[in-house]
N, CA and C of each residue as an Amber inpcrd file, in Angstrom:
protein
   429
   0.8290000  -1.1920000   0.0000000   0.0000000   0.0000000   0.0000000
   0.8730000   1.2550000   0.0000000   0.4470000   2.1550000  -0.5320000
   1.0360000   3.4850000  -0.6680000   0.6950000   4.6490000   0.0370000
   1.2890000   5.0400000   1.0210000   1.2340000   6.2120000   2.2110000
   1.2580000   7.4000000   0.9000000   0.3730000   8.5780000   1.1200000
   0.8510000   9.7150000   0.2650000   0.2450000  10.4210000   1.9410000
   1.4180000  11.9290000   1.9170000   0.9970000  13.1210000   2.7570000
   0.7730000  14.1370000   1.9130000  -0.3650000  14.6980000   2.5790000
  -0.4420000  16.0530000   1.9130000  -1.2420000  17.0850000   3.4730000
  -1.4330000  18.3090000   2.8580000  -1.7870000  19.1910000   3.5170000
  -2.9340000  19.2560000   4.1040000  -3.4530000  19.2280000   4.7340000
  -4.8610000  19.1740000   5.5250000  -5.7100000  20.1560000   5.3800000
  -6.5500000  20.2890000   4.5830000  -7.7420000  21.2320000   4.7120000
  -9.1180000  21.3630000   5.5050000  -9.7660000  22.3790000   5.5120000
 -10.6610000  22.7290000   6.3630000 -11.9310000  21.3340000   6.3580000
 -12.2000000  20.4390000   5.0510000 -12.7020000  19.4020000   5.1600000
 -12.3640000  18.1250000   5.9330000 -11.1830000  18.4120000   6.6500000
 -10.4510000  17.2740000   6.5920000 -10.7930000  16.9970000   8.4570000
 -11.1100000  17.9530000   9.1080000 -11.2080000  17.9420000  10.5580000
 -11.8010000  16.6130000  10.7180000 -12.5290000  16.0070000  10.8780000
 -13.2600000  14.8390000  11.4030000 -12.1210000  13.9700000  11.2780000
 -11.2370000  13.6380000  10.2450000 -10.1490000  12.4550000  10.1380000
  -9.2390000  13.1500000  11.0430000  -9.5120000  14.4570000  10.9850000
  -7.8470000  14.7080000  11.8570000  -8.2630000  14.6590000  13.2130000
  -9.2690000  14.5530000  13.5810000  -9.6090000  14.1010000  15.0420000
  -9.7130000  12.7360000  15.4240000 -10.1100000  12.2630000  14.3860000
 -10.4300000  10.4570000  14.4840000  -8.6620000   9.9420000  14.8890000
  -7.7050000  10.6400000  13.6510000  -6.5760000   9.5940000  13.8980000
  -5.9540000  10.4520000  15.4890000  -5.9110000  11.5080000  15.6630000
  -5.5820000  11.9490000  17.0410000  -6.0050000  11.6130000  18.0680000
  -7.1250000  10.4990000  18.2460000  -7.6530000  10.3120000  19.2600000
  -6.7990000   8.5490000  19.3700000  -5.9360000   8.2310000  18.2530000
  -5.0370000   7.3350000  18.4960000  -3.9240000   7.7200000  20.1890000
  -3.6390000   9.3010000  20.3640000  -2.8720000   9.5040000  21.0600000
  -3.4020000   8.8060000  22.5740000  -4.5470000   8.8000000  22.7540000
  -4.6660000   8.6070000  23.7850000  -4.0110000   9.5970000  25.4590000
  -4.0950000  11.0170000  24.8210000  -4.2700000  12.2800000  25.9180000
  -5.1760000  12.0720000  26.9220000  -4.8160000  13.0830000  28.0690000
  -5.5800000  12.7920000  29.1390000  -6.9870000  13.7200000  28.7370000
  -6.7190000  14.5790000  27.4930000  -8.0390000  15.2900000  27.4420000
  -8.4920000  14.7580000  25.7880000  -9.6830000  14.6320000  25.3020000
 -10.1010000  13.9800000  24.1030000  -9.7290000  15.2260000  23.1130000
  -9.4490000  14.8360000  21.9660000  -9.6360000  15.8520000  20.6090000
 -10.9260000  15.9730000  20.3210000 -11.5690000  17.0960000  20.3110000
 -13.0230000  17.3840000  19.8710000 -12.8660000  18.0120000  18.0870000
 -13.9030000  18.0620000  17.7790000 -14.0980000  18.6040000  16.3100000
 -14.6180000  20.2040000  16.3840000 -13.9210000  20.8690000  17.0670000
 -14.0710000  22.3560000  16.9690000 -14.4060000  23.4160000  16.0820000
 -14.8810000  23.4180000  15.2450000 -14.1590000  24.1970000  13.9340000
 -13.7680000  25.4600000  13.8850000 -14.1500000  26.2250000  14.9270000
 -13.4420000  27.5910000  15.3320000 -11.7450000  27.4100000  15.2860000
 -11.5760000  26.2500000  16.1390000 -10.1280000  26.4390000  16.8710000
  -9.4880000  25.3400000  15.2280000 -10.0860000  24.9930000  14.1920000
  -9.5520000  24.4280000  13.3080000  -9.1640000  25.1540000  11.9100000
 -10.1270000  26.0630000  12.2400000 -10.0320000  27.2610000  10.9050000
  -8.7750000  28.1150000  11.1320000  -9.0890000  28.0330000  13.1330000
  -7.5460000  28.9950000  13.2450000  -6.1660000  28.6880000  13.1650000
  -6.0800000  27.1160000  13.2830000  -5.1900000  26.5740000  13.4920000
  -4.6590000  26.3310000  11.3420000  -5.4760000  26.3030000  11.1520000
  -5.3620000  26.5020000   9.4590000  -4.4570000  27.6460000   8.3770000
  -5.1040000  28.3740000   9.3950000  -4.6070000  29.8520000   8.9570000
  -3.4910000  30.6850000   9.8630000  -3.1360000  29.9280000  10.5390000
  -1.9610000  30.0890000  11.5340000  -0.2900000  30.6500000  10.5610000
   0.0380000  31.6320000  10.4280000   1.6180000  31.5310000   9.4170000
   2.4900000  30.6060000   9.8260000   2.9030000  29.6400000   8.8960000
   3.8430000  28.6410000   9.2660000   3.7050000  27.3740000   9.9470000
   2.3790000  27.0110000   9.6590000   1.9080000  26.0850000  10.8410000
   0.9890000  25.3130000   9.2630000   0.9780000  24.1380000   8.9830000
   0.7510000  23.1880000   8.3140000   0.5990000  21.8640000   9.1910000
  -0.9050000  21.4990000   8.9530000  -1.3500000  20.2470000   9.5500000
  -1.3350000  18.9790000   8.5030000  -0.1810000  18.2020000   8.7700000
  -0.0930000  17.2490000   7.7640000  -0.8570000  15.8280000   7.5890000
  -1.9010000  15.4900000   7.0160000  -2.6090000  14.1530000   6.6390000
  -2.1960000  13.3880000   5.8750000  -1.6800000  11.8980000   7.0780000
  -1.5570000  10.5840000   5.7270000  -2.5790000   9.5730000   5.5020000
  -2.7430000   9.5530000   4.4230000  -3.8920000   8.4490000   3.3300000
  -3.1760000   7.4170000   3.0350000  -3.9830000   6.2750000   2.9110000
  -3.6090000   4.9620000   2.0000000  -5.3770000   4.9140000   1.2080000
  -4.8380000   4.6900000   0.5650000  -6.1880000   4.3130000  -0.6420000
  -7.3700000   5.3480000  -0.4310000  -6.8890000   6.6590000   0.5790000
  -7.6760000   7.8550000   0.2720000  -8.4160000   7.6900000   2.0020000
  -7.9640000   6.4340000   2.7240000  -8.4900000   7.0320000   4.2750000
  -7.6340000   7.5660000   4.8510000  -7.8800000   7.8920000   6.0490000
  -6.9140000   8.9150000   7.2460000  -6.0270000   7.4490000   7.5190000
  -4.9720000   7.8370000   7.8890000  -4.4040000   6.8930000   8.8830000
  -3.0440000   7.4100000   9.2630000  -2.8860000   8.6200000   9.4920000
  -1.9540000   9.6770000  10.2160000  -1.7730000  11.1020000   9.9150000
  -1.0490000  12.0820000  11.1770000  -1.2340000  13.6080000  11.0230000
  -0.0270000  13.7560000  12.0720000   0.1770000  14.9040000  11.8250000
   1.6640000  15.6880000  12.0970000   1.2590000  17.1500000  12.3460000
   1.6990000  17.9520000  13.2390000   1.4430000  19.4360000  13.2630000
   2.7230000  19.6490000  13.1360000   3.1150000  20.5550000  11.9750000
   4.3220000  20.9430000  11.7670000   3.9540000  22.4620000  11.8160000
   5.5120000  23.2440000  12.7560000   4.9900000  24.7480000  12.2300000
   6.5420000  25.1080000  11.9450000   6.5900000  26.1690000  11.5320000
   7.7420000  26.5690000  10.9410000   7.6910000  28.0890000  11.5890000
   8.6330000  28.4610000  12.5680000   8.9730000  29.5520000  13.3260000
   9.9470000  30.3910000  13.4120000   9.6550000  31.6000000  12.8380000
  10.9800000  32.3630000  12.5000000  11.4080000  32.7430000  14.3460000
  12.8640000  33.0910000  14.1120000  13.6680000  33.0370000  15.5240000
  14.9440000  33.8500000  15.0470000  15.4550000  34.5900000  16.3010000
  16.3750000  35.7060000  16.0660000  18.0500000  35.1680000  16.3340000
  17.6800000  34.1070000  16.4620000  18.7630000  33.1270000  16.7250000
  19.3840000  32.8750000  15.8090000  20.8310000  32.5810000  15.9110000
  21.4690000  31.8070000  14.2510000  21.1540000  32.0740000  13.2910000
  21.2900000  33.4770000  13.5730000  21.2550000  34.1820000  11.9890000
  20.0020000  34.4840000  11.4710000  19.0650000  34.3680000  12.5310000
  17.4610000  34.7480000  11.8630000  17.0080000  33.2680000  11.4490000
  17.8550000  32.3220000  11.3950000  17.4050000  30.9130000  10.4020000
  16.1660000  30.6040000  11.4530000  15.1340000  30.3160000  10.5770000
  13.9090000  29.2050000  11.2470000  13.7220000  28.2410000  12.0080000
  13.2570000  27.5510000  12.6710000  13.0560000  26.1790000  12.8630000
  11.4510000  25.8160000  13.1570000  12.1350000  24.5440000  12.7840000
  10.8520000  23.7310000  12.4370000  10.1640000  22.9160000  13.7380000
   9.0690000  22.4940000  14.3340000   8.5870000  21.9260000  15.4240000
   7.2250000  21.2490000  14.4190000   7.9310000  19.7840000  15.0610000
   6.7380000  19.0550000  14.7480000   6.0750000  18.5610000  16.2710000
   4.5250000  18.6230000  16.1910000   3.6100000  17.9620000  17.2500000
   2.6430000  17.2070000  17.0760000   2.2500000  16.3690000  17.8660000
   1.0700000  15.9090000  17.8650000   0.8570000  14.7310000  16.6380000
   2.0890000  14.1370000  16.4490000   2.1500000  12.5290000  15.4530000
   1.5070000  11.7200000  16.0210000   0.6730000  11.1840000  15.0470000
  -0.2780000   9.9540000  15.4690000  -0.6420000   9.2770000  14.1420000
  -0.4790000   7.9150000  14.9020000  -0.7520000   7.3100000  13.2990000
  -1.6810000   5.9940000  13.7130000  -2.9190000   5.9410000  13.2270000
  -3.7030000   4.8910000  13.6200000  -2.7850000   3.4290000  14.2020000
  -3.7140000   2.7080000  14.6890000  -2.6940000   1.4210000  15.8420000
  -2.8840000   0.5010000  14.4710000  -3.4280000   0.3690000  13.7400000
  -3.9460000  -0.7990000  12.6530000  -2.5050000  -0.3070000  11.3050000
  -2.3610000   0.9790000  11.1780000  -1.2790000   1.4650000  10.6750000
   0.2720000   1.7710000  10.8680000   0.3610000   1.4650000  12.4120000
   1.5230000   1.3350000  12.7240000   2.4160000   0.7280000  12.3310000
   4.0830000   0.8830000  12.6400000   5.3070000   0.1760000  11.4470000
   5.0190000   0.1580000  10.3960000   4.0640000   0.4790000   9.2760000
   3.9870000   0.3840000   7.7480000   4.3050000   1.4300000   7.1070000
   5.3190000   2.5100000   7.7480000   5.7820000   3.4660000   6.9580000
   4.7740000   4.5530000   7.2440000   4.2040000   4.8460000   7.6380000
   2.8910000   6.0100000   7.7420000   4.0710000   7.2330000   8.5230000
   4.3840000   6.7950000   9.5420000   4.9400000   7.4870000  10.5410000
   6.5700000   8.3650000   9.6800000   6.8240000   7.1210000   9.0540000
   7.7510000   7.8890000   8.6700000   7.5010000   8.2220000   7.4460000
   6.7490000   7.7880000   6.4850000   6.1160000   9.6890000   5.7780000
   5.9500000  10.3200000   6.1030000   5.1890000  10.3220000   7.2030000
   4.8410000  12.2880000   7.9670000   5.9100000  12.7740000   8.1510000
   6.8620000  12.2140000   8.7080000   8.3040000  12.8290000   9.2700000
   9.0090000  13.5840000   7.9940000   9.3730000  12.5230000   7.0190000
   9.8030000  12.4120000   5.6750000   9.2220000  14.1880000   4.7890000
   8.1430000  14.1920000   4.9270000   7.5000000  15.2580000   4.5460000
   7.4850000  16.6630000   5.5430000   7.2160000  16.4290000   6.6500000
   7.4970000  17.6490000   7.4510000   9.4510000  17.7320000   7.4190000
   9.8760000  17.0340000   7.2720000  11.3290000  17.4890000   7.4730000
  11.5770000  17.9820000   5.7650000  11.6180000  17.6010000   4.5290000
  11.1930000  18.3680000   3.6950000  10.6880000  19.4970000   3.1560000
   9.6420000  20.3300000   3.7790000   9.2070000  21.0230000   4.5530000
   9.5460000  22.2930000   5.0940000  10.1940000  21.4380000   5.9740000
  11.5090000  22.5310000   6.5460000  12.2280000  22.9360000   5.4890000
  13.3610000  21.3680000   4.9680000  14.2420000  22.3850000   4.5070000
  13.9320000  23.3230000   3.4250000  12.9410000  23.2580000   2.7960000
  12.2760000  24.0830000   1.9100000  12.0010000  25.4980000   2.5150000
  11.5540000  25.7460000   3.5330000  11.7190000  27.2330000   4.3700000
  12.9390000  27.4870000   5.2340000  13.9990000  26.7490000   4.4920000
  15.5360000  27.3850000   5.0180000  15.7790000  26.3420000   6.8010000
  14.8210000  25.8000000   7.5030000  15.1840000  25.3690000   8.5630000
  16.1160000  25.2590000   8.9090000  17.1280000  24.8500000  10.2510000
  18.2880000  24.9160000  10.7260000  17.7530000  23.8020000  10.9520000
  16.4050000  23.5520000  11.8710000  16.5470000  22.0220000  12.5380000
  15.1290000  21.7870000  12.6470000  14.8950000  20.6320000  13.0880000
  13.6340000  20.0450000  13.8150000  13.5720000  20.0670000  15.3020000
  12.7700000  20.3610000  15.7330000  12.5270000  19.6960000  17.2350000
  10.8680000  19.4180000  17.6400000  11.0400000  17.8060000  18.4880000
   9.9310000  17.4350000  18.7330000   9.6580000  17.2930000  20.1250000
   8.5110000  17.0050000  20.7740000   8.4070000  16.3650000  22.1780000
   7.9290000  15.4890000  21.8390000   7.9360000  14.4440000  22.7340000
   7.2460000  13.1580000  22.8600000   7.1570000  12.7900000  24.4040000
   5.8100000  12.5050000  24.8740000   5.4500000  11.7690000  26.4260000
   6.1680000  10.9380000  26.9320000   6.7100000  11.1090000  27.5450000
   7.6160000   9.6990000  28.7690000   6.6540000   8.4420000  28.7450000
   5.2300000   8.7320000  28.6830000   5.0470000   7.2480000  28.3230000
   4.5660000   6.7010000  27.1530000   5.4870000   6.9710000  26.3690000
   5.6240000   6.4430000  24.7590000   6.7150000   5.8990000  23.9640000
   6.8900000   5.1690000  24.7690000   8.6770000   4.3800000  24.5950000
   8.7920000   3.8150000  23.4420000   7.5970000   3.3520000  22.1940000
   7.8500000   3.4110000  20.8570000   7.8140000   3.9670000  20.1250000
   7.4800000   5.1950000  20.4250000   7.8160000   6.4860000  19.9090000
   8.7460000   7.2590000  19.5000000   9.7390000   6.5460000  20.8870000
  10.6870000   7.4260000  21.6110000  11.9580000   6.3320000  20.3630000
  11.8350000   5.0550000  20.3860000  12.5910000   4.2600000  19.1940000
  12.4060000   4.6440000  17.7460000  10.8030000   5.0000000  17.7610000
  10.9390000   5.5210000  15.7590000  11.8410000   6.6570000  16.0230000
  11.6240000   7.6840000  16.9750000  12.2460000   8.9540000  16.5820000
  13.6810000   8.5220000  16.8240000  14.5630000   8.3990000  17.6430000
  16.0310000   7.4310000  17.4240000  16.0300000   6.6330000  15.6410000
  15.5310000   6.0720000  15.1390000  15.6390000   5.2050000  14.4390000
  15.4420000   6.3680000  13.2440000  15.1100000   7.5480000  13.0590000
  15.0660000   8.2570000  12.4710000  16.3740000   9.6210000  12.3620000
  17.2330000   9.3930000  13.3510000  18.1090000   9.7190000  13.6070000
  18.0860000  11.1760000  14.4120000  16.9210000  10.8900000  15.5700000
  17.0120000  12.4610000  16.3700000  17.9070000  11.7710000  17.3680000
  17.9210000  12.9950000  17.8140000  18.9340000  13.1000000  19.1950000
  18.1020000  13.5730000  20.2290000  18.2660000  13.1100000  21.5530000
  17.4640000  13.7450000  22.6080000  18.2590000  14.4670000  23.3660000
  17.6400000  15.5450000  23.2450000  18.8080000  16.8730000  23.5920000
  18.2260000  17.7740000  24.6840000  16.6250000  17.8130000  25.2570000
  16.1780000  18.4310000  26.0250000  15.4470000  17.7360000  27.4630000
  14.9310000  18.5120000  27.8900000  14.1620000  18.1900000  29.0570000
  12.8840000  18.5140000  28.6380000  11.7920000  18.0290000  28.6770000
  10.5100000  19.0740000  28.6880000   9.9280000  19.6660000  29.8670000
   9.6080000  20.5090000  29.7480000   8.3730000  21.2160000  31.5200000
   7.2040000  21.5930000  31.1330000   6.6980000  21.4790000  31.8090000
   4.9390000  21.6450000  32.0130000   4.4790000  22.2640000  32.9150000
   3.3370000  23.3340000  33.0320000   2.7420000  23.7730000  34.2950000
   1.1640000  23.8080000  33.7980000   0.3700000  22.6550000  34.2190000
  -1.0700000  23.1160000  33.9400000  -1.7290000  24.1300000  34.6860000
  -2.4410000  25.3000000  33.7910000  -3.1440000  26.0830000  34.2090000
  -4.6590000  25.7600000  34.4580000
């Protein structure tokens, strides 16, 4: 089967909630469309959808953020990868990647950076196996 990514449009919300609710967060993805139109039209921020034979079966929030750092160069932050459990290891995951890092370097990027949950330890192997480096700490303060 053949993974294609492409760009996510304003039709596309219902799949992009269906495969996000693969994440299994402590709070559910709802189908908003306020907070989807905005997130659409956001500069630099591209919500990426992968298809096989034209269904959902993964998404990527990639944004692309200018920074005064290193020369003004960009970087890229991907969030919120999820790729259906029935689709897992078949390459889905790493098309999205494949394409958001593409992506980047197409808007000049310096780099990628992602988070991923402490409890997602196969996660934590695709992204190694993809050749990141874990270079940070994350912090959190819920409001």
């Amino acid at each position: 089967m053949t993974t294609t990514v492409r760009q996510a449009i304003q039709e596309d919300l219902d799949s992009i909630v269906m495969v996000l609710g693969e994440l299994q967060v402590r709070s559910t993805a709802v189908a908003d469309a306020d907070a989807w139109s905005a997130m659409l039209g956001q500069t630099g921020r591209t919500i990426l959808l992968a298809e096989r034979d034209g269904d959902p079966v993964g998404t990527a929030d990639l944004w692309i953020a200018p920074t005064l750092l290193h020369g003004a160069v960009p970087r890229a932050f991907v969030n919120y990868v999820a790729v259906l459990s029935a689709a897992r290891r078949s390459g889905v995951g790493r098309a999205l990647m494949e394409d958001a890092h593409r992506r980047a370097v197409v808007a000049g990027c310096r780099d990628v950076l992602l988070m991923s949950g402490d409890h997602r330890p196969d996660a934590h192997r695709f992204y190694d196996a993809l050749g990141y480096e874990r270079c940070a700490v994350g912090f959190r303060m819920m409001l």
